[in-house]
Phi, psi and omega in degrees: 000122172289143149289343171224199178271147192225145180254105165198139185269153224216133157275155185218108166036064176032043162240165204267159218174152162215136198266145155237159186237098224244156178324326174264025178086355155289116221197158172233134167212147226218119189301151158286345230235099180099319176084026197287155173256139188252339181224159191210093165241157210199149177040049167069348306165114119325119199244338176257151160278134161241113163309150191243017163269341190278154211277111194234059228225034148058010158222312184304152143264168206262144152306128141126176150059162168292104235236135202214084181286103191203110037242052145212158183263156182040238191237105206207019171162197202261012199236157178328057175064135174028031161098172167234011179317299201293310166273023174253131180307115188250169171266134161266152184238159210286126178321173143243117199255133152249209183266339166217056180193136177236135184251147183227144184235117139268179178206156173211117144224175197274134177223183178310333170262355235234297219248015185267309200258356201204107179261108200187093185281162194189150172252123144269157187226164149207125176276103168233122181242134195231157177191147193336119170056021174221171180191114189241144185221117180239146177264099180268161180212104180260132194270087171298343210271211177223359176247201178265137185242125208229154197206169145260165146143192186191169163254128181253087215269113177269110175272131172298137191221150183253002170184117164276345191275323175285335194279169166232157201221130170248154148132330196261335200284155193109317184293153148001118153210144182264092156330058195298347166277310183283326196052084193225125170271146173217188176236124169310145184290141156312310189242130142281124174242163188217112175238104193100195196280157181212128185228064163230182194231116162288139154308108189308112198284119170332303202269019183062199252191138165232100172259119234243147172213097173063230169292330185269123173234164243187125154263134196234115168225109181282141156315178236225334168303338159272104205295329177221199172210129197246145193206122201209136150233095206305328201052148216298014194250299187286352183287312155352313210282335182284155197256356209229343193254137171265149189309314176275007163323314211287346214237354157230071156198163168208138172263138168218114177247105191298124199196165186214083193306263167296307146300071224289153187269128179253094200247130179284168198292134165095351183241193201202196197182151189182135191229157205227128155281156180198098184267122183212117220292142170228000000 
């Protein structure tokens, strides 16, 4: 019987992962491949969507789980769809185990596949930290070059809903909102509901996010260093259209994305930046 949080690397739909483990059955795993996290169960409970469509073939990105949109967000500039992070092979550094918490260090630095789309030296981390009914994921980003390094992107967390037209989303209202299916600017409702496709980008609210899926509610708090928060549902026309998605995928799933859209973060030569997801069962 263990006693403390446990470390072991795991095939995942065959890709190489590294599992972590805490005394109450709570775990996180987490790809080498993207340095993406795929799974969060936390109260016995899958707390993330994984398409069970998704292409897990070590070159694609993966549907679903956290996804490390980086260093652009969507097609926001001339480099690949969300960046090229998420298809590159990270380093893993050795766990840190307490008795009820495990910290996981990935690493990306700029290479020869790197520097095809981006002449731009650079270190990136993703920090996980998983503890009794939590998970926190910080992206950090070090400016290695000699020149200013300037980026987008997000952790683009897709949460598991057992019916998104039932779930609710709190915690926004009053901030900024882009209707990006209409490009319709507003000021957000206190409760979000999502019936049909749902795309916008919010101003990130300080006191975070409540996501209600029935009896289970989810706590979402971000730094602050991400300047917005994106809340995305393809609905049942465009979810159709994806390859990697089962038709009825778009109704237990939602993304609330810690992200940073319009503006780019700008880190000067030698210095660095980091921003934190921070998920918590309530």
């Amino acid at each position: 019987m263990s006693t403390g949080a446990t470390s072991r690397e795991v095939l995942f739909a065959g890709l190489p992962a590294t599992e972590l483990q805490l005394p109450n059955g709570d775990r996180v795993v987490v790809a080498h491949h993207g340095a993406h996290v795929l799974s969060w169960v936390a109260g016995g409970r899958e707390r993330l969507y994984l398409s069970p469509q998704s292409v897990m073939d070590g070159q694609a990105a993966i549907r679903g789980g956290i996804p490390v949109c980086f260093p652009q967000f969507n097609q926001r500039g001339d480099l690949p769809k969300h960046g090229f992070a998420r298809n590159q092979s990270w380093t893993v550094k050795p766990a840190r185990l307490e008795d009820d918490q495990a910290h996981l260090v990935l690493t990306l630095n700029d290479s020869a596949a790197t520097r095809q789309w981006w002449d731009q030296a650079f270190e990136a981390l993703l920090l996980i930290e998983l503890t009794p009914g939590a998970l926190q994921v910080d992206l950090a980003v070090r400016n290695t070059d000699s020149k200013p390094l300037s980026f987008t992107g997000a952790l683009h967390t897709y949460f598991a809903v057992s019916d998104v037209a039932q779930a609710r989303l709190f915690g926004l209202g009053g901030q900024a909102e882009w209707d990006a299916v209409k490009d319709r600017h507003a000021t957000a409702a206190p409760e979000l509901r999502f019936l049909g496709e749902f795309d916008r980008v919010y101003s990130a609210a300080p006191q975070g996010y409540e996501l209600q899926d029935g009896p289970h509610t989810l706590s979402i708090e971000q730094d602050m260093d991400w300047a917005q928060t994106v809340v995305w549902n393809p609905g049942a026309a465009k979810c159709a259209a994806l390859a990697d998605m089962p038709a009825d995928g778009w109704q237990h799933m939602l993304c609330v994305e810690a992200a940073q859209v319009y503006e780019p973060v700008g880190i000067a030569p030698g210095d660095f930046w980091q921003g934190a997801q921070r998920l918590r069962v309530l």
